[in-house]
C-alpha positions in Angstrom: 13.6 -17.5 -13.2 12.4 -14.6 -11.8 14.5 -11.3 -11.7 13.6 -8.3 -9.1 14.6 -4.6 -9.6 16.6 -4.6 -6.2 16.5 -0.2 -4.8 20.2 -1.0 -3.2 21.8 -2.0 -6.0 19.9 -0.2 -8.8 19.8 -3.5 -10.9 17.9 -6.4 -11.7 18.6 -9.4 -10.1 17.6 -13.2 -9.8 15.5 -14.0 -6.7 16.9 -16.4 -4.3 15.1 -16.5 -1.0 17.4 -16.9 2.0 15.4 -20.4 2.8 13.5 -21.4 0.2 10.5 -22.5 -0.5 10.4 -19.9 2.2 9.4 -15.9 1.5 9.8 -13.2 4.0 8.3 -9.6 2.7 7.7 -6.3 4.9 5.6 -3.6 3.4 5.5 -0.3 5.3 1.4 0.5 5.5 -0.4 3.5 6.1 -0.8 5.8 8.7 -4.2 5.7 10.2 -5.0 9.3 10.7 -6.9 9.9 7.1 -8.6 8.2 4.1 -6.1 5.9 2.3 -5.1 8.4 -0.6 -4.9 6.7 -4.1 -1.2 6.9 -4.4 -1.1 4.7 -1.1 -3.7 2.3 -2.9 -1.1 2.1 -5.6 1.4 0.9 -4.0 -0.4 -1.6 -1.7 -1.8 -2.9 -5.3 1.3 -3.5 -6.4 2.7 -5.8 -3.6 -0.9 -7.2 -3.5 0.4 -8.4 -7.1 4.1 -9.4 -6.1 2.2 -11.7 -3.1 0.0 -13.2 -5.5 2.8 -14.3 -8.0 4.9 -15.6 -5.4 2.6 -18.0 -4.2 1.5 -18.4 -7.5 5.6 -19.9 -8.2 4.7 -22.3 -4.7 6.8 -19.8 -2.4 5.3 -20.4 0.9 5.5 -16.5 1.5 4.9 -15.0 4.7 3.4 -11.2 4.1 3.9 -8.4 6.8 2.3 -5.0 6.5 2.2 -2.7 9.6 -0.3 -0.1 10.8 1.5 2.6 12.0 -0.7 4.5 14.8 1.9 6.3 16.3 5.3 8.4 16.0 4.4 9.5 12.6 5.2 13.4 13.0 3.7 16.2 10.7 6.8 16.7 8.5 8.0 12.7 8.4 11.2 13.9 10.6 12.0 15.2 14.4 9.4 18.0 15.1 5.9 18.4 14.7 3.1 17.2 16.1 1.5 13.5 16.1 -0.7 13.5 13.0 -2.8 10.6 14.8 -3.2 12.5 17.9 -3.7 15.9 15.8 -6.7 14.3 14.4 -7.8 13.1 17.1 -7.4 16.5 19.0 -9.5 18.3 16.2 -12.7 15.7 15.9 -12.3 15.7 19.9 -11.7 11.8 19.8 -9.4 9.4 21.6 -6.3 8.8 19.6 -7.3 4.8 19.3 -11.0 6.2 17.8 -9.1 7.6 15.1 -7.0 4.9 14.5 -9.9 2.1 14.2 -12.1 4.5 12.2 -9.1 5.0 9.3 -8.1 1.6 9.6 -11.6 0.5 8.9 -11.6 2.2 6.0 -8.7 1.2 5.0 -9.2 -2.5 5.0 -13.1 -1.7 3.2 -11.0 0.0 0.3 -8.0 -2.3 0.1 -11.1 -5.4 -0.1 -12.7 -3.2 -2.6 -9.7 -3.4 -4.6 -9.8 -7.6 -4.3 -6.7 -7.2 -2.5 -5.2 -10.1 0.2 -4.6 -9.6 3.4 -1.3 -9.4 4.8 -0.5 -12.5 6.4 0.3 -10.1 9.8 -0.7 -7.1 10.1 1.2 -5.8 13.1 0.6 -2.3 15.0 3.3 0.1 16.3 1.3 0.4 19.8 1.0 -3.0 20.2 5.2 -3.2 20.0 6.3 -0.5 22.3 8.2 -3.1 24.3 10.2 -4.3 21.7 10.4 -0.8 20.5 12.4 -0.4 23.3 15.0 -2.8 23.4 15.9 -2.2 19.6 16.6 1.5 21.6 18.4 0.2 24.1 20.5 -2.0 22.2 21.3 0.7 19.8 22.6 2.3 22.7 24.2 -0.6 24.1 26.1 -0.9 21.0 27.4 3.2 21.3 25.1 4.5 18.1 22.7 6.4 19.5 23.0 8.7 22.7 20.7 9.9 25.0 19.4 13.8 24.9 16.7 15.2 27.3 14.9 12.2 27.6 14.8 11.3 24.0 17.3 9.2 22.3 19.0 9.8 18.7 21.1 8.1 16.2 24.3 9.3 15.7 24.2 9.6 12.4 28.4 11.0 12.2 29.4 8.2 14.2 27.4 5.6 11.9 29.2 7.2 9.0 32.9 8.0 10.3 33.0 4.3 11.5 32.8 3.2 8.0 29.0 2.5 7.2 27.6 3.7 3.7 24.7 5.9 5.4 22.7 7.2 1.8 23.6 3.7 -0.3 19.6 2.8 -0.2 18.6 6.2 -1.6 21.4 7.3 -3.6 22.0 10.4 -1.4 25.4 12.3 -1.4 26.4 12.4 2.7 28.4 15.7 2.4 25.4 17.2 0.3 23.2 16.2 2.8 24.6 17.5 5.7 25.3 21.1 4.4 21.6 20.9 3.2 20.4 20.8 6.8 20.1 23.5 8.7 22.5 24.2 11.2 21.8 23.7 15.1 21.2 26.5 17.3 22.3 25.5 20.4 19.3 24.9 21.8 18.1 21.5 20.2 18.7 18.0 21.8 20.7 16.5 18.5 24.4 16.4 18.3 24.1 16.5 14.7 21.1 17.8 12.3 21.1 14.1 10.5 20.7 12.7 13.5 17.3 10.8 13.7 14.8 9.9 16.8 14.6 6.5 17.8 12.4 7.9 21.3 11.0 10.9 21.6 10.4 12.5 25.5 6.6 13.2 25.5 5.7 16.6 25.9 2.9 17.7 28.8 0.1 18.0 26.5 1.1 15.0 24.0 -1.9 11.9 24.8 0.1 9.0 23.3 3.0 8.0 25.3 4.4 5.0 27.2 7.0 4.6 30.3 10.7 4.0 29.2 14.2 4.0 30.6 14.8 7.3 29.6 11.1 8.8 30.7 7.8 9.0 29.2 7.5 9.2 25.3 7.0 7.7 22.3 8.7 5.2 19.1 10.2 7.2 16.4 8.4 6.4 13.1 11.8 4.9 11.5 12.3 2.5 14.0 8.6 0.9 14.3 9.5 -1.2 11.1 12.7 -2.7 11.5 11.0 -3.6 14.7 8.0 -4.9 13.3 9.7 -6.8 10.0 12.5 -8.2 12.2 10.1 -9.7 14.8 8.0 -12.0 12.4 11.1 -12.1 9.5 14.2 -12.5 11.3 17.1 -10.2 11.3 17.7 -11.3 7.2 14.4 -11.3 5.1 14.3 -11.2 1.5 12.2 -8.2 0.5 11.2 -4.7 1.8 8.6 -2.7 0.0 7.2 1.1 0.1 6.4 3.6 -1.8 9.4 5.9 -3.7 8.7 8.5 -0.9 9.8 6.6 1.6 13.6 5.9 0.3 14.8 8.9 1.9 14.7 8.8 5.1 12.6 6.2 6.3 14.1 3.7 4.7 17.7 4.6 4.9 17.4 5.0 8.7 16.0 1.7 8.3 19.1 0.1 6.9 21.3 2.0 9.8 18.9 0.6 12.6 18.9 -2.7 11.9 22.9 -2.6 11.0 23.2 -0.7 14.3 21.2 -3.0 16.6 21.7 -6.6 14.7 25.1 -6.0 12.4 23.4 -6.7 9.6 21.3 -4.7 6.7 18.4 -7.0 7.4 16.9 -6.7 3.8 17.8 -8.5 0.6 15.9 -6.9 -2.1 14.5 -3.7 -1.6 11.3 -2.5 -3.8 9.9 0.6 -4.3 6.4 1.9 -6.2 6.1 4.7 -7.7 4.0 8.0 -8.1 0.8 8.8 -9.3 0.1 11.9 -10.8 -3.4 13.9 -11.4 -4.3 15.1 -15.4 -0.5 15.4 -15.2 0.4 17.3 -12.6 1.8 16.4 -9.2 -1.4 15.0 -6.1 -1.5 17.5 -3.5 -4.0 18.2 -1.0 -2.6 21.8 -0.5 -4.2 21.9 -3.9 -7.1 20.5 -4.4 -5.9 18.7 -7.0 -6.1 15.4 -5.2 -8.8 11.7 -5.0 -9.3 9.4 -3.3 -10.2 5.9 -4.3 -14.0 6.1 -2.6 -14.6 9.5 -4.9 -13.7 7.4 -7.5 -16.0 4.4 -7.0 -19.1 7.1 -6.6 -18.0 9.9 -9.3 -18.4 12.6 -6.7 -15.3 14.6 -8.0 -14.5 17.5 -10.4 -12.2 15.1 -12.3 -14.0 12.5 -13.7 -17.2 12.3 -15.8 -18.6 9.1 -14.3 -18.0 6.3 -11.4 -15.5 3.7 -12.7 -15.5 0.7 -10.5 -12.7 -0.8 -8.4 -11.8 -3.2 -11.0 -11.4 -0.7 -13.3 -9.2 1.4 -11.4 -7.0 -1.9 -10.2 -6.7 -3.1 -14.3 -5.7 0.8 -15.1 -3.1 0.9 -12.4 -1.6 -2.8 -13.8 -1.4 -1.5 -17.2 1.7 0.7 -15.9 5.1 -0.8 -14.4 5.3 -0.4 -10.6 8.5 1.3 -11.3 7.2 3.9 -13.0 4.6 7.2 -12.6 1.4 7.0 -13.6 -0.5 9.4 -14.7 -4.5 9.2 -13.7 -7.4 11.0 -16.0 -10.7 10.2 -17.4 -9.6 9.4 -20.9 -7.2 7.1 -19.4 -9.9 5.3 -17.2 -12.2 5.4 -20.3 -9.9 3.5 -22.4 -9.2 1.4 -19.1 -12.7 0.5 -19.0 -12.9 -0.4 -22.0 -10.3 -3.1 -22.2 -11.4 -4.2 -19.0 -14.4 -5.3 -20.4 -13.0 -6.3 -23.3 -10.7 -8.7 -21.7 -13.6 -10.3 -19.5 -15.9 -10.5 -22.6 -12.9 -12.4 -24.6 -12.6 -15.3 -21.6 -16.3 -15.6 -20.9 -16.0 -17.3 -24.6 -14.1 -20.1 -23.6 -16.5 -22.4 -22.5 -18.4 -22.3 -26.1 -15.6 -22.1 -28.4 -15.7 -25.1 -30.9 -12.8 -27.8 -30.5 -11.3 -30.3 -33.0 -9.5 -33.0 -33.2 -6.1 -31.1 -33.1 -4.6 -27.7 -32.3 -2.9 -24.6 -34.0 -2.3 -23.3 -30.7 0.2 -23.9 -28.7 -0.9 -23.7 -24.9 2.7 -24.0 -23.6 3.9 -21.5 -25.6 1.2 -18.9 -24.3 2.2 -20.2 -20.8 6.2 -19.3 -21.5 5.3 -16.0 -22.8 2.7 -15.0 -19.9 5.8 -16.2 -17.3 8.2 -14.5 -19.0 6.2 -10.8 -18.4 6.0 -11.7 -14.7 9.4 -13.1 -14.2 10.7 -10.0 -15.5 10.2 -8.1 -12.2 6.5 -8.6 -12.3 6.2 -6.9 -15.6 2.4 -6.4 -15.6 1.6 -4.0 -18.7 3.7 -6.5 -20.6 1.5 -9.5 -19.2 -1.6 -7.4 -20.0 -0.6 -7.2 -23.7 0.5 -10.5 -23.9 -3.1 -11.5 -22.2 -4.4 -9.0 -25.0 -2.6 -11.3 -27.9 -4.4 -14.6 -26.4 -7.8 -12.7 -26.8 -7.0 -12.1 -30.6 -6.4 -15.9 -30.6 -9.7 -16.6 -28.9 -12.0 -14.4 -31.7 -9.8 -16.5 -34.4 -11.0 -19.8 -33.0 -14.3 -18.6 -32.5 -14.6 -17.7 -36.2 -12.9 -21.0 -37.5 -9.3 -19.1 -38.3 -7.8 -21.5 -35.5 -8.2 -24.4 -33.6 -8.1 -25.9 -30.3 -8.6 -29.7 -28.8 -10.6 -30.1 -25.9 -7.7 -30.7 -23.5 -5.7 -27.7 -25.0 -9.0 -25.3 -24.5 -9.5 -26.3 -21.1 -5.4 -25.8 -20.2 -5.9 -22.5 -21.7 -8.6 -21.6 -20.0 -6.7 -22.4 -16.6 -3.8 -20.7 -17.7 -6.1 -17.1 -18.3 -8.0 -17.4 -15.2 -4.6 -18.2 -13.2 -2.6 -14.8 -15.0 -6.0 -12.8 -15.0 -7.7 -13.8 -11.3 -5.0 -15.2 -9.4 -2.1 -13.2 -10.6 -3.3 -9.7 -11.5 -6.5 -10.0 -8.7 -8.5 -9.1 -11.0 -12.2 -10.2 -10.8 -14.8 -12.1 -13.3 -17.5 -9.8 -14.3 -20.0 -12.9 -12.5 -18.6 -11.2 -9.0 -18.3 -7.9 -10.4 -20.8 -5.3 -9.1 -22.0 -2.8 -11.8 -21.7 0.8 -11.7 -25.3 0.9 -11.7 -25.9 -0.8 -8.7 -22.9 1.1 -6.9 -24.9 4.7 -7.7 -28.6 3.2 -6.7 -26.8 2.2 -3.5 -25.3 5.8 -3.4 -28.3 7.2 -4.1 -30.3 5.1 -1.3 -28.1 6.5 1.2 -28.3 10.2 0.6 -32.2 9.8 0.9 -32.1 8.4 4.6 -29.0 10.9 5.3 -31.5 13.9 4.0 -34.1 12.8 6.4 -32.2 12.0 9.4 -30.5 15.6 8.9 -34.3 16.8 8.8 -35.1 14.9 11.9 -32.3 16.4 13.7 -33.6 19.8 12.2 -36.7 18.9 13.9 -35.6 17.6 17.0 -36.2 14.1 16.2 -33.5 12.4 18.1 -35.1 9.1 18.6 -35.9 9.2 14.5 -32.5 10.3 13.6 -30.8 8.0 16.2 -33.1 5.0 14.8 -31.5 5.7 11.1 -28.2 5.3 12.2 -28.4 3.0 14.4 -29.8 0.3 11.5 -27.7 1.6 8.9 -24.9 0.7 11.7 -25.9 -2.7 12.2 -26.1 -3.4 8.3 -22.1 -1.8 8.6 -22.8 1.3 7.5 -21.1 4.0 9.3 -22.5 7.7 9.1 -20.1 10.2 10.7 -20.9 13.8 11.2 -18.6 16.5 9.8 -18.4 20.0 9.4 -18.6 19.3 4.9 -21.4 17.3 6.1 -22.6 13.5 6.8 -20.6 11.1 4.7 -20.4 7.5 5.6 -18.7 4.3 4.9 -19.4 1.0 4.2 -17.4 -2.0 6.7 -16.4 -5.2 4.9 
C-alpha cells in the first residue's frame, strides 16, 4: 500500500483518497515573471513523478497546477511591488507580454524535462471573480476586515477563536508575533500577522480589477485555495510546493479555506525540497545560481560540459524529494554515467538468450520495485533496486542466469513501466545527443552574429528577415541589454 510523508502531521501515512479510484492533487506553479530556476524544476519533477505513479496504481487522478501572473509581491508578503508588472515596467512590456513569454518557457523546459502536463493549468487572472467571493465570504463569516480598500485576515481573531494557525509549518504563534515588527500607526493591518486577501491598487499599479471594496488586486495566498477548491472541491487529497512555501503561503492557505468553507481543504500535504550549488545555498544576489537551459548548453562557470535533460531529471531522482540536493559537475558526471548505464543494460533485453526455465523471479523484482515507490515514492531506492536488475541482466547475458521467454518479456515490461512510465525517464532511441544540442547551439549564434551585423549596418529588412524565420520555425530571439538570447517553443 502506499504510504505518503503527510507536512501536517510530520508522519508517514497510508493513502486513502477521499473517493477513490478518484485523485485530487494541487501543485502551486511558478510565477511568470522570470526563467523557471532549477530549484522550481525540482520540485515540478518531483510531482511530475508522484502523477505518474498514481496513474500508474489505476488512480484516475485529476492534476492541478496554477500559473500565478499576479499578486505575487517582491518580498512574498504585504508590501512591495508586483514582480510581474516590475518586469514588465523594466523591458517596457504589457504585464500579459511578460506573462506569455515566461510561461512559454516554462512549458519548453518542463517538456524538456519529459514532464506531463497538468491536467488544468489554471491562471490567477482568469479567477478574479471567484477571487472575490472567497473575499467576501471571508468577510461574511467575520475573519477578515476591511482597511482602506484592501481587505486582511485577522490573523488574532483566527487564533483566539481556537484555530491552530502555524500547525502546517511547525511555527510557534507567540514567537511569531514578537518576531514581527511592530505597527506604526500608520499601516492598514490591525495586526502585523495579518495577511492580504485584496490589495487597493495604487495610481501607478497596471494590474488591477473592480471589487466591492475598490480597484485592486488578489493576494498571492489566496489565488490557490481558490484555484485548487474550484476544480478539487473544498476536501482534496494532496497539496504540493516547494519547502519554501510552508511558511506563509501555505499556512494562510489552511486558514483561508478553514475561514471561507470550515474545513482545512487538504488531506496530505507534500513538500520538495532544496537544491543547493557545489554546496552552498542558490542565490541570484550571488551569482552562484543556474538555470536548467545553461545547463542543457554548458554556458556556465559551473560545469565543464552540457549534460542533457535526461541527465539532469535521472540526477535529481537519485535523491528523495524530501531531502536537499546538492548539484555539481562530479555529481552530474557520475549521473551521466549511470544514466547511460542503465539504458545500455535494457537495450539488452530483446537479445538475451532464454531457456526452458527461469532463475529469476519476475514477481519478486516487481515486489521489490513497488515496495521503493510505495514507500512515499522512494525514488533513489527504486533506482538502486533498478541498478540490482541490471546486474541480473549481464548475468543472463553471460549464461550465470536464466530466463524463459515469457519471464524475459514480463521483465522487460516491468523495467520500461518503473524506468519510462514511472521515473519519466526517456529511451536513449528518443534521446537527443549532446552533440546535436551544441551544433544546434552553435547554428544559432551564427545567424544571431549576422543579424546583430545587419542591424550594425542598417539592414533592417535582413535582420528582420532572420527573425522573422527563425520565429516561424519557433524560435524566439529577444533583445537584451547581456545581448540576443533566444528560446526554443515546444
Amino acid at each position: 500500500m502506499l504510504h505518503i510523508f503527510n507536512s501536517l502531521t510530520g508522519k508517514k501515512e497510508p493513502f486513502e483518497p477521499i473517493n477513490p479510484p478518484f485523485v485530487g492533487m494541487y501543485v502551486c506553479g511558478p510565477t511568470v515573471y522570470n526563467h523557471v530556476h532549477l530549484g522550481n524544476a525540482r520540485t515540478f519533477m518531483s510531482f511530475d513523478v508522484v502523477f505518474r505513479y498514481l496513474r500508474y496504481l489505476d488512480f484516475k487522478v485529476r492534476y492541478v497546477r496554477n500559473i500565478t501572473d499576479v499578486g505575487h509581491l517582491e518580498n512574498d508578503a504585504d508590501e512591495g511591488e508586483d514582480k510581474i508588472s516590475k518586469r514588465a515596467r523594466i523591458e517596457q512590456l504589457e504585464p500579459m507580454e511578460i506573462v506569455q513569454q515566461y510561461t512559454v518557457g516554462f512549458h519548453n523546459i518542463m517538456a524538456q524535462f519529459n514532464a506531463l502536463p497538468p491536467s488544468i493549468e489554471p491562471s490567477a487572472t482568469g479567477h478574479i471573480v471567484e477571487q472575490i467571493q472567497m473575499v467576501q465570504d471571508i468577510l461574511n463569516n467575520g475573519w477578515a476586515y476591511e482597511s482602506n480598500g484592501s481587505v486582511y485576515f485577522d490573523v488574532k481573531k483566527y487564533i483566539d477563536a481556537g484555530h491552530d494557525y502555524g500547525k502546517l509549518s511547525g511555527r510557534n504563534v507567540d514567537e511569531l508575533f514578537s518576531g514581527t515588527r511592530a505597527l506604526d500607526g500608520q499601516s492598514e493591518k490591525r495586526n502585523p500577522m495579518d495577511f492580504a486577501l485584496w490589495k487597493k491598487a495604487s495610481s501607478e499599479h497596471i494590474m488591477r480589477w473592480p471589487s466591492p471594496w475598490g480597484d485592486g488586486f488578489p493576494g498571492w495566498h489566496l489565488e490557490c485555495s481558490v484555484m485548487s477548491t474550484k476544480y478539487l472541491g473544498d476536501a482534496f487529497d494532496i497539496h504540493g510546493g516547494g519547502m519554501d512555501l510552508k511558511f506563509p503561503h501555505h499556512e494562510c492557505e489552511v486558514a483561508q479555506c478553514n475561514a471561507a468553507h470550515g474545513t482545512d481543504a487538504v488531506n496530505v500535504w507534500m513538500h520538495a525540497n532544496m537544491l543547493t550549488l557545489n554546496g552552498k545555498r542558490m542565490s541570484k544576489s550571488t551569482g552562484n545560481t543556474l538555470l536548467p537551459q545553461e545547463i542543457f548548453s554548458g554556458e556556465n562557470p559551473f560545469l565543464s560540459k552540457p549534460y542533457h535533460p535526461m541527465v539532469l531529471r535521472f540526477f535529481m531522482l537519485q535523491a528523495h524529494y524530501r531531502s536537499t540536493l546538492d548539484i555539481s559537475d562530479a555529481a552530474l558526471l557520475a549521473a551521466e554515467k549511470g544514466y547511460n548505464r542503465l539504458h545500455e543494460a535494457l537495450g539488452m533485453l530483446s537479445d538475451l538468450p532464454t531457456s526452458a526455465s527461469s532463475t529469476i523471479d519476475v514477481d519478486h523484482w516487481g515486489e521489490r520495485f513497488a515496495a521503493a515507490m510505495n514507500d512515499d515514492f522512494n525514488t533513489p531506492v527504486l533506482i538502486a533496486e533498478l541498478f540490482d536488475a541490471v546486474k541480473e541482466i549481464h548475468r543472463i547475458k553471460s549464461g550465470e542466469a536464466a530466463i524463459s521467454s515469457d519471464d524475459l518479456q514480463r521483465f522487460d515490461t516491468l523495467l520500461a513501466d518503473y524506468v519510462y512510465s514511472v521515473l519519466g525517464l526517456q529511451p536513449q532511441s528518443e534521446k537527443n545527443s549532446n552533440d546535436s544540442l551544441e551544433k544546434l547551439d552553435a547554428a544559432l549564434q551564427v545567424l544571431i552574429h549576422l543579424r546583430n551585423q545587419a542591424r550594425a549596418d542598417k539592414n533592417w529588412a535582413l535582420s528582420d528577415d532572420i527573425r522573422d524565420q527563425l520565429m516561424e520555425k519557433g524560435i524566439v530571439l529577444k533583445d537584451g541589454k547581456d545581448g540576443t538570447t533566444y528560446t526554443i517553443q515546444s
